[in-house]
Short mmCIF file of the C-alpha atoms (twelve columns), coordinates in Angstrom:
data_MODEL
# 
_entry.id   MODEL 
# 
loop_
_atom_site.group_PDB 
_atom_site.id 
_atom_site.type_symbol 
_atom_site.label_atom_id 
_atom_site.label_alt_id 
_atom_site.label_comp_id 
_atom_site.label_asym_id 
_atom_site.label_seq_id 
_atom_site.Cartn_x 
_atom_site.Cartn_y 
_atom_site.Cartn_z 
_atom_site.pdbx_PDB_model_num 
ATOM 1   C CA . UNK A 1   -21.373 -1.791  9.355   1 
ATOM 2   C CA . UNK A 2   -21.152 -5.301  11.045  1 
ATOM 3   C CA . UNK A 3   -23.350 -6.836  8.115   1 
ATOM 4   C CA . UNK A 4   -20.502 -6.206  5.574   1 
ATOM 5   C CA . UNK A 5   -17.980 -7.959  7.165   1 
ATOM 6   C CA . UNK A 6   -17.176 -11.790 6.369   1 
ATOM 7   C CA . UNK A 7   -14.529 -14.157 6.853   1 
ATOM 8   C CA . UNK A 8   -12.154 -16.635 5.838   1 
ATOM 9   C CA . UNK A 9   -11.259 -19.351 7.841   1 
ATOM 10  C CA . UNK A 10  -8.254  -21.327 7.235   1 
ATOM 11  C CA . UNK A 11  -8.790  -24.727 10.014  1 
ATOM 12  C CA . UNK A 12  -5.247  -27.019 10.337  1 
ATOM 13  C CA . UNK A 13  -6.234  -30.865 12.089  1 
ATOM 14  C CA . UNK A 14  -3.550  -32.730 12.641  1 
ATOM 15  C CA . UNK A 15  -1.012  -33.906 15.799  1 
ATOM 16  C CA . UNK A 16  2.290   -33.262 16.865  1 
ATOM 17  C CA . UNK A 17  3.898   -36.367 17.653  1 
ATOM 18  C CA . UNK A 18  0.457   -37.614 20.163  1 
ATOM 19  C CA . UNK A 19  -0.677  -34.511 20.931  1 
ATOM 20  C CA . UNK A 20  -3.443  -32.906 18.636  1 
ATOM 21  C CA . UNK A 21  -2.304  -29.285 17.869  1 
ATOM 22  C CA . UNK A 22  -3.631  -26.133 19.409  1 
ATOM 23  C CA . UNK A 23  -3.132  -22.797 19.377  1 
ATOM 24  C CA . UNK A 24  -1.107  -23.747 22.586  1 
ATOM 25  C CA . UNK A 25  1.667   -25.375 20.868  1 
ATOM 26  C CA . UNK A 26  1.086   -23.762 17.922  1 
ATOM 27  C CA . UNK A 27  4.472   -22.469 16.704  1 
ATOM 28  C CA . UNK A 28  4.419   -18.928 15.876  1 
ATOM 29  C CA . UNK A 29  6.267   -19.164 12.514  1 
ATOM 30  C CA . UNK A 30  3.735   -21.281 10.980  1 
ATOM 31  C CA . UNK A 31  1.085   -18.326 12.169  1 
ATOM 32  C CA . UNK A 32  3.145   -16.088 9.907   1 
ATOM 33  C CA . UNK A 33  3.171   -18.436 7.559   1 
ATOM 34  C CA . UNK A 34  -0.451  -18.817 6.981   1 
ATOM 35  C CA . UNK A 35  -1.111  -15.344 7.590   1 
ATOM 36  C CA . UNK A 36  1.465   -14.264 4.843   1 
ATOM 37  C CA . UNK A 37  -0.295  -16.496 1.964   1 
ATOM 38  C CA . UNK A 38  -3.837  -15.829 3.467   1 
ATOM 39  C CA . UNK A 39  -3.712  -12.379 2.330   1 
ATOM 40  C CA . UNK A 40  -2.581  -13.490 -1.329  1 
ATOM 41  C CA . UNK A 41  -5.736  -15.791 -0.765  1 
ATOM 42  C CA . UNK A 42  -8.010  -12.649 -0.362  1 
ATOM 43  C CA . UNK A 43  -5.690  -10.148 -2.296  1 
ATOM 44  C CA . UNK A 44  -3.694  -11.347 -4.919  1 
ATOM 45  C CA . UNK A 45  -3.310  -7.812  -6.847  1 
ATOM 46  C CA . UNK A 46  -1.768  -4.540  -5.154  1 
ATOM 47  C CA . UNK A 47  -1.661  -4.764  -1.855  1 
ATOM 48  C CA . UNK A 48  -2.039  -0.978  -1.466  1 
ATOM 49  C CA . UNK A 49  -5.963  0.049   -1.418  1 
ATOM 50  C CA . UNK A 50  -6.909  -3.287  0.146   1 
ATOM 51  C CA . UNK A 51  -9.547  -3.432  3.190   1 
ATOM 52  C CA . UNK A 52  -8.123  -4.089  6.685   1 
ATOM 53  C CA . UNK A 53  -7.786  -7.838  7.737   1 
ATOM 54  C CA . UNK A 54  -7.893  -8.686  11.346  1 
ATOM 55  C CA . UNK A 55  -7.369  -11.703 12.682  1 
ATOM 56  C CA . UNK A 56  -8.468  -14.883 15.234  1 
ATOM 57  C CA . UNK A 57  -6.810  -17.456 16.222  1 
ATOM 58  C CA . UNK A 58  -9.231  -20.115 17.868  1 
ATOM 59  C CA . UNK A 59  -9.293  -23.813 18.795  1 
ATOM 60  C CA . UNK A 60  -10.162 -26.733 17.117  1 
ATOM 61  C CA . UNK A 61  -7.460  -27.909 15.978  1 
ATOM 62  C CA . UNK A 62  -6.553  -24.756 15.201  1 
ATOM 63  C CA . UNK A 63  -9.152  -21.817 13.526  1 
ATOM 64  C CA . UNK A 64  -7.008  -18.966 11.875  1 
ATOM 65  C CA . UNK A 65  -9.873  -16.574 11.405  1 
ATOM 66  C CA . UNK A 66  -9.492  -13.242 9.033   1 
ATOM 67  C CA . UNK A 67  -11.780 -10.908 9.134   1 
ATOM 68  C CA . UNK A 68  -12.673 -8.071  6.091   1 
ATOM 69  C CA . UNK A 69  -14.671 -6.613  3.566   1 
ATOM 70  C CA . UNK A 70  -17.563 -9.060  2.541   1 
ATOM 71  C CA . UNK A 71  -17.281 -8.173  -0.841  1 
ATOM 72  C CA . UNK A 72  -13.650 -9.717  -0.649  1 
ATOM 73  C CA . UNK A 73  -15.107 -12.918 1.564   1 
ATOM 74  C CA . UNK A 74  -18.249 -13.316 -1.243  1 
ATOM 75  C CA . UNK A 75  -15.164 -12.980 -3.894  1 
ATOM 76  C CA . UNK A 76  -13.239 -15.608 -2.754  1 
ATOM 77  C CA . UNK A 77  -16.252 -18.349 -1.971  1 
ATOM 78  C CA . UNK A 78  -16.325 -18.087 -5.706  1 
ATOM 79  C CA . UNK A 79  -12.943 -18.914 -5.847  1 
ATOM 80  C CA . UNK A 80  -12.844 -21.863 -3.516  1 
ATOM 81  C CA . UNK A 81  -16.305 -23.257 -5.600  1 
ATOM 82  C CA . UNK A 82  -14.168 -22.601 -8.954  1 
ATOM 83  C CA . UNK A 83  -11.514 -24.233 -7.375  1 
ATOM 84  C CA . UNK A 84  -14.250 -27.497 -6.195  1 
ATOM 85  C CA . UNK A 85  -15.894 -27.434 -9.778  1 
ATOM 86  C CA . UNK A 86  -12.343 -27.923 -11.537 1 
ATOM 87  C CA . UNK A 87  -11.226 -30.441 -10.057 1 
ATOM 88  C CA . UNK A 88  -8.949  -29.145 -7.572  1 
ATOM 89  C CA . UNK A 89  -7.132  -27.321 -11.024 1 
ATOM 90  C CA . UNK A 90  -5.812  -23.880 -10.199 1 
ATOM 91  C CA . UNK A 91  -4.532  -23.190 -13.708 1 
ATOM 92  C CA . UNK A 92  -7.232  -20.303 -13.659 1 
ATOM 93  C CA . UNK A 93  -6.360  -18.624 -10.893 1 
ATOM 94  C CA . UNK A 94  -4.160  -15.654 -10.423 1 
ATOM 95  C CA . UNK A 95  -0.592  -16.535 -9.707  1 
ATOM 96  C CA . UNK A 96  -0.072  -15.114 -5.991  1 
ATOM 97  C CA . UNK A 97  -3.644  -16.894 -4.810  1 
ATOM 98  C CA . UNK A 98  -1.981  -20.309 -6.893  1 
ATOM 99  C CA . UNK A 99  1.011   -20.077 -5.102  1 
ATOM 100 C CA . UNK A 100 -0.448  -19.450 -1.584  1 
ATOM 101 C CA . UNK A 101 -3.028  -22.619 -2.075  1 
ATOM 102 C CA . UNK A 102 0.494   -24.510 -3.154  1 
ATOM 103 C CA . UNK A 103 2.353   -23.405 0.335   1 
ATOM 104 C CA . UNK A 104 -0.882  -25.162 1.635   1 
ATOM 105 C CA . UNK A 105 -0.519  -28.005 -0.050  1 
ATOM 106 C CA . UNK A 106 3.099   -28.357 0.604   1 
ATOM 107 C CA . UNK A 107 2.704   -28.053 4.101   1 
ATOM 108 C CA . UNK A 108 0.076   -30.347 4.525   1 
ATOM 109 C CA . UNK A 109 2.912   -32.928 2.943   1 
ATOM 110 C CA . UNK A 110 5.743   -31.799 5.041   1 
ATOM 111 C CA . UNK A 111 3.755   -31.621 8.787   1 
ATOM 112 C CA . UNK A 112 1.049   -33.956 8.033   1 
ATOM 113 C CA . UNK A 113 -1.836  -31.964 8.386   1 
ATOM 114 C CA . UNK A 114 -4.942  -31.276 6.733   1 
ATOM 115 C CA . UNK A 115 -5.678  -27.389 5.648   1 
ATOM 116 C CA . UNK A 116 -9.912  -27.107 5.864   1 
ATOM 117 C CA . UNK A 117 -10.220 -23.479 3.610   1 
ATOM 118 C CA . UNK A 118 -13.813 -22.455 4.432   1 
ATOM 119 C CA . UNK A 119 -15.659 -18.859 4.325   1 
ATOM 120 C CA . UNK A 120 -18.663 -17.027 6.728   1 
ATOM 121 C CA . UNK A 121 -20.751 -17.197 3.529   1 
ATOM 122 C CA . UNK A 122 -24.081 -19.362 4.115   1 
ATOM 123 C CA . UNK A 123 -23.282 -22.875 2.414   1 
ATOM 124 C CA . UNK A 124 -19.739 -21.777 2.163   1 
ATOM 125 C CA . UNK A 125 -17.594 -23.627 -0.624  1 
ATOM 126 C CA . UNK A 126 -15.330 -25.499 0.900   1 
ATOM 127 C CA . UNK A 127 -11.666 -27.288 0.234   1 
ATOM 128 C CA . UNK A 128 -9.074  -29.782 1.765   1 
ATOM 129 C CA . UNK A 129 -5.992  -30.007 1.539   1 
ATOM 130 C CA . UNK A 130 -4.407  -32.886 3.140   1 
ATOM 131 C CA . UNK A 131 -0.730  -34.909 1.579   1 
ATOM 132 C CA . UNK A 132 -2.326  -36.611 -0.775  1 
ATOM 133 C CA . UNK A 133 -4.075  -33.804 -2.546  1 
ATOM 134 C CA . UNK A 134 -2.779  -32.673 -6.060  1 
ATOM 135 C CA . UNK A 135 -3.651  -28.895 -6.887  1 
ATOM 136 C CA . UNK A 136 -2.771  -29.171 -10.629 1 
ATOM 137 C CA . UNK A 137 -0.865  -26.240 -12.351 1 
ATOM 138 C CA . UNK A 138 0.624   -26.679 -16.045 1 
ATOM 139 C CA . UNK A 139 4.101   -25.442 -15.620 1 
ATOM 140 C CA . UNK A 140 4.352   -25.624 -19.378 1 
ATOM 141 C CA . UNK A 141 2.079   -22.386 -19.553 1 
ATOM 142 C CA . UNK A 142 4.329   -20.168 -17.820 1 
ATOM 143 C CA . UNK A 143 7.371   -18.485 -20.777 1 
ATOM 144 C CA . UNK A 144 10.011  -16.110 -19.878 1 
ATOM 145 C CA . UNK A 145 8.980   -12.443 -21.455 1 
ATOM 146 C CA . UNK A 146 9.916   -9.284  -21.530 1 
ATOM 147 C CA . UNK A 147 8.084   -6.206  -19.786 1 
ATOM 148 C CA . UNK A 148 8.132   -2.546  -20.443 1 
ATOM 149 C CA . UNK A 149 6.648   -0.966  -17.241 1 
ATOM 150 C CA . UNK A 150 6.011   3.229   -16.871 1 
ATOM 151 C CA . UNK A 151 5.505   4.831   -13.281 1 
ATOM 152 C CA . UNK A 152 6.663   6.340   -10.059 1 
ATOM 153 C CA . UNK A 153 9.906   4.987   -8.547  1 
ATOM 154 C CA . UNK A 154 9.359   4.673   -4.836  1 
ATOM 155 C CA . UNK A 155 11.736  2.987   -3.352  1 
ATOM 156 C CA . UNK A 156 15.148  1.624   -4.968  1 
ATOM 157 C CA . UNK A 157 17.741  -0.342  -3.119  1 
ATOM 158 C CA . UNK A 158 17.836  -3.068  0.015   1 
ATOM 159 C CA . UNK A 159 20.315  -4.335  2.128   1 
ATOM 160 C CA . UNK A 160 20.794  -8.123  1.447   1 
ATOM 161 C CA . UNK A 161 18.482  -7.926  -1.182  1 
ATOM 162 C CA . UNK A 162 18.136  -4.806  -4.081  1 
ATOM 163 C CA . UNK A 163 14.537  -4.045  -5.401  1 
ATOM 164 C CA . UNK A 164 12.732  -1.021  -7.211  1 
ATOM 165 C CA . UNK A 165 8.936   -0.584  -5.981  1 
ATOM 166 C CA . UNK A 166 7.468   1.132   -8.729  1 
ATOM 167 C CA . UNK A 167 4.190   2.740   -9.125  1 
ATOM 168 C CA . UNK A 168 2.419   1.821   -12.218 1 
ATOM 169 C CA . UNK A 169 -1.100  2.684   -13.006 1 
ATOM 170 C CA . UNK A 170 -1.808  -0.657  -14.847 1 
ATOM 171 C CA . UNK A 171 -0.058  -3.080  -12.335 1 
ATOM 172 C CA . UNK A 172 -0.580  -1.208  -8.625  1 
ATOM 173 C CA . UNK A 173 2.990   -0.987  -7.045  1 
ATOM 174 C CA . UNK A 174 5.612   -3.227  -8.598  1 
ATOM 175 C CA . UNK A 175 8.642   -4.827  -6.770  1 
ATOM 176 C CA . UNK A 176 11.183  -5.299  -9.113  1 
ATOM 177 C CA . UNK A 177 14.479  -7.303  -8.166  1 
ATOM 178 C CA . UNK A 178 17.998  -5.173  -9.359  1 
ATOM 179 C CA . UNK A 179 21.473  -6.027  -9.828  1 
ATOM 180 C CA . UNK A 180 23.096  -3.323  -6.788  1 
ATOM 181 C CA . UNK A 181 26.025  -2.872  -9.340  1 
ATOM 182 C CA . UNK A 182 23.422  -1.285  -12.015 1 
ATOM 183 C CA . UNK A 183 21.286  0.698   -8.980  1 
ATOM 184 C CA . UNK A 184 24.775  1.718   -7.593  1 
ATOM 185 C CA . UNK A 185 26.028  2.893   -11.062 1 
ATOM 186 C CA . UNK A 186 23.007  5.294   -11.911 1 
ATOM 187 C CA . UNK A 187 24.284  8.972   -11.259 1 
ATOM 188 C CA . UNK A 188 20.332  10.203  -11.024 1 
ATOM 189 C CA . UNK A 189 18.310  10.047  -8.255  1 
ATOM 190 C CA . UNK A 190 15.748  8.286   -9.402  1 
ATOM 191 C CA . UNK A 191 12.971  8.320   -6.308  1 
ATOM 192 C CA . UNK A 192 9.509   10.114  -6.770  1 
ATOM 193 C CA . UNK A 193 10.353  10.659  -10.268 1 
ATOM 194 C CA . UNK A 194 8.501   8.831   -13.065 1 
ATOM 195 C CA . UNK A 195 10.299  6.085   -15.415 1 
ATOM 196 C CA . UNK A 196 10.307  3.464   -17.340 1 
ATOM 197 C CA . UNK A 197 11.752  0.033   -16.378 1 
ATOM 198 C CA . UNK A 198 12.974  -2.837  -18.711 1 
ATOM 199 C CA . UNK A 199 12.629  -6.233  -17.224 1 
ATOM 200 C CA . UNK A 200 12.527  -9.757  -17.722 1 
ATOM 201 C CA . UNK A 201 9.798   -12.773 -15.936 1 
ATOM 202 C CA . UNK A 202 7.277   -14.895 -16.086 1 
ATOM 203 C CA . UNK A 203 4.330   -14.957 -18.656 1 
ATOM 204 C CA . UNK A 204 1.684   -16.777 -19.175 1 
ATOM 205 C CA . UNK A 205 0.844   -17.753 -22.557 1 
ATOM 206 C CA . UNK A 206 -2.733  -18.485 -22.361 1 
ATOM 207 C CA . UNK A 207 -4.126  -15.737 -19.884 1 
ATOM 208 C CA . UNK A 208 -1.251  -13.371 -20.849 1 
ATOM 209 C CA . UNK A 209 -0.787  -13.001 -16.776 1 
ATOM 210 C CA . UNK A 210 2.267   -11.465 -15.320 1 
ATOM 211 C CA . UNK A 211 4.072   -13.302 -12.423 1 
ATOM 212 C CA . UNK A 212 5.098   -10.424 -10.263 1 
ATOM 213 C CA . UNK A 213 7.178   -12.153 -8.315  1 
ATOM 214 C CA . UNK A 214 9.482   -13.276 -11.000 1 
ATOM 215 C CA . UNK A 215 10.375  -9.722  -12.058 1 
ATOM 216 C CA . UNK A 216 14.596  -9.012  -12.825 1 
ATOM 217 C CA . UNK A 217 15.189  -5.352  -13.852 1 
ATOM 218 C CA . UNK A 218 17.154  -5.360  -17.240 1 
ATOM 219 C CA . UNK A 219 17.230  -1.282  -17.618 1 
ATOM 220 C CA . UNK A 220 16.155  2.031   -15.978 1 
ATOM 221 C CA . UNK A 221 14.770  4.439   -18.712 1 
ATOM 222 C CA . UNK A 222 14.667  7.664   -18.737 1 
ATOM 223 C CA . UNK A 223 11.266  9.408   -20.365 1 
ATOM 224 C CA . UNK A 224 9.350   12.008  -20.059 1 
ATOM 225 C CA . UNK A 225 6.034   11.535  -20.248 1 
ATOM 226 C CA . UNK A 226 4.279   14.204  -22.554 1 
ATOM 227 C CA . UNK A 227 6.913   13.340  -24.963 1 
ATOM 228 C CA . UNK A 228 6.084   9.866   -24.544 1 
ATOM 229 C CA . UNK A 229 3.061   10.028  -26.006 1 
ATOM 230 C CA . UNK A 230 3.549   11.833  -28.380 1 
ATOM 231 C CA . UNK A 231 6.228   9.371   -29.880 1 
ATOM 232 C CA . UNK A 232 3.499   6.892   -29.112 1 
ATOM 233 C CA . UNK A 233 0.950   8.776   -30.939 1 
ATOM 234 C CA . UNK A 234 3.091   9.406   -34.216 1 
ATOM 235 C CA . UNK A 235 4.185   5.643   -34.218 1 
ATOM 236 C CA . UNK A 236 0.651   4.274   -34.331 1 
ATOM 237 C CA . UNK A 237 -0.005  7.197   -37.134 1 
ATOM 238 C CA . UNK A 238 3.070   5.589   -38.961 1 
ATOM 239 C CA . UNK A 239 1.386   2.097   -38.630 1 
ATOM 240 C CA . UNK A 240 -2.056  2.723   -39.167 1 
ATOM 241 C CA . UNK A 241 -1.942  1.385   -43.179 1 
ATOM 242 C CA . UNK A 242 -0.281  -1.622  -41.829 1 
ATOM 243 C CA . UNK A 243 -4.057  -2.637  -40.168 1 
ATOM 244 C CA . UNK A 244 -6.030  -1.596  -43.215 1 
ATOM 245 C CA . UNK A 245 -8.112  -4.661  -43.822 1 
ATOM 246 C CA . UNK A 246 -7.560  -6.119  -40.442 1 
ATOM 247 C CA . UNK A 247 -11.034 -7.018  -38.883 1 
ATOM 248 C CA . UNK A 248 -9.788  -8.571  -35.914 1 
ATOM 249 C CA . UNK A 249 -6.264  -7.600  -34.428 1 
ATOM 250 C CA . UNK A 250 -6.196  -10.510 -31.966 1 
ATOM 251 C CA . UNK A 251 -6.932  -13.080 -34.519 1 
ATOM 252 C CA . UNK A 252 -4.103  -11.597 -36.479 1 
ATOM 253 C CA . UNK A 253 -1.466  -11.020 -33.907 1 
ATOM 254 C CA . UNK A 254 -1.783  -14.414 -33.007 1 
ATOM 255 C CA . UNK A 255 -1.136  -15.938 -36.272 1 
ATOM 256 C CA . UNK A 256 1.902   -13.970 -36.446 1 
ATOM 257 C CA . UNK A 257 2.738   -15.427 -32.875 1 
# 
């Protein structure tokens, strides 16, 4: 079982005032921090069926460690090469592993350190991250859209801060962030029970990827589900003359983009 286990190893160089850091002065807020985007790093999609991750802390400066599947580990060496190969362009990537190598980037800036992003793999790819690095990402790629997204509500509400989680088979669990006024206004309870959710975010336009984080919920709709596809299934019947002579549907939906 040992043999399918790899690593990631995040390495941070750099001083505090004289003093080289350590995992002796080592503040425990920028553990958290790393550890937060590491798992992004490894698991950008649903958190929710992903291996375990433990974790290391070692010196020199300082060695986060995270240990999991070596599937995952193999996965992202790929990445980091991609990442080499490109030219330090993360435009590819999904958006939660983008944003965690940005956090790097931005903390290298802020604390003046250098982020060394390694794996266990044999020859590992590796990348740096110090302040002067530039991990390029076209903003101008990223559109506001609209979503229509079907599941299980399983969780709705929040304290300082209202979200639905919903369960989606094509997404994994979505966390959707709600106006309380609208939550606090809908006479069903809507937990464990399957529906649809309007919403506005982020899009973008050339790999037609979803920014999860970005999600607002617009509308809770009510459906039920045989019926739903039903409607679905006598709408396409409706519009099936509309494709006659259509060879390829992306080509066309994109020229009427």
């Amino acid at each position: 079982m040992l043999d399918k286990i790899g690593y990631i190893e995040i390495r941070v160089v750099g001083k505090r005032g004289n003093i080289e850091i350590s995992p002796e002065n080592y503040d425990i807020k920028d553990i958290i921090a790393v550890l937060q985007n590491a798992e992004n790093l490894l698991f950008p999609g649903s958190k929710k069926e992903r291996p375990q991750i433990s974790y290391e802390i070692k010196n020199g400066s300082v060695r986060h460690l995270l240990k999991t599947a070596l599937q995952a580990v193999i996965g992202f060496n790929a990445i980091l090469f991609s990442v080499q190969d490109n030219d330090y362009s993360i435009d590819f990537l999904e958006s939660p592993t983008a944003k965690a190598l940005e956090f790097f980037q931005e903390s290298a800036k802020k604390q003046g350190v250098e982020y060394i992003i390694s794996t266990s793999i044999e020859n590992s790819s590796v990348i740096h991250i110090d302040k002067d690095t530039t991990l390029a990402r076209s903003e101008d790629i990223w559109v506001d859209a609209e979503f229509y997204f079907y599941g299980t509500v399983q969780d709705a509400g929040g304290k300082s801060e209202a979200n639905v989680h919903l369960d989606t088979r094509d997404f994994g669990l979505l966390k959707i962030s709600a106006d309380k006024k609208m939550l606090g206004e809908y006479e069903a309870n809507p937990l464990y029970k399957d529906y649809g959710l309007r919403a506005i975010g982020k899009q973008n336009l050339n790999t037609g990827e979803i920014d999860k984080s970005t999600l607002k919920l617009l509308e809770i709709i009510d459906y039920e589900r045989r019926d739903n596809e039903d409607y679905l299934s006598g709408l396409i019947k409706k519009a099936s003359s509309t494709w006659v002579g259509v060879n390829d549907a992306d080509d066309w939906l994109g020229q009427l983009r």
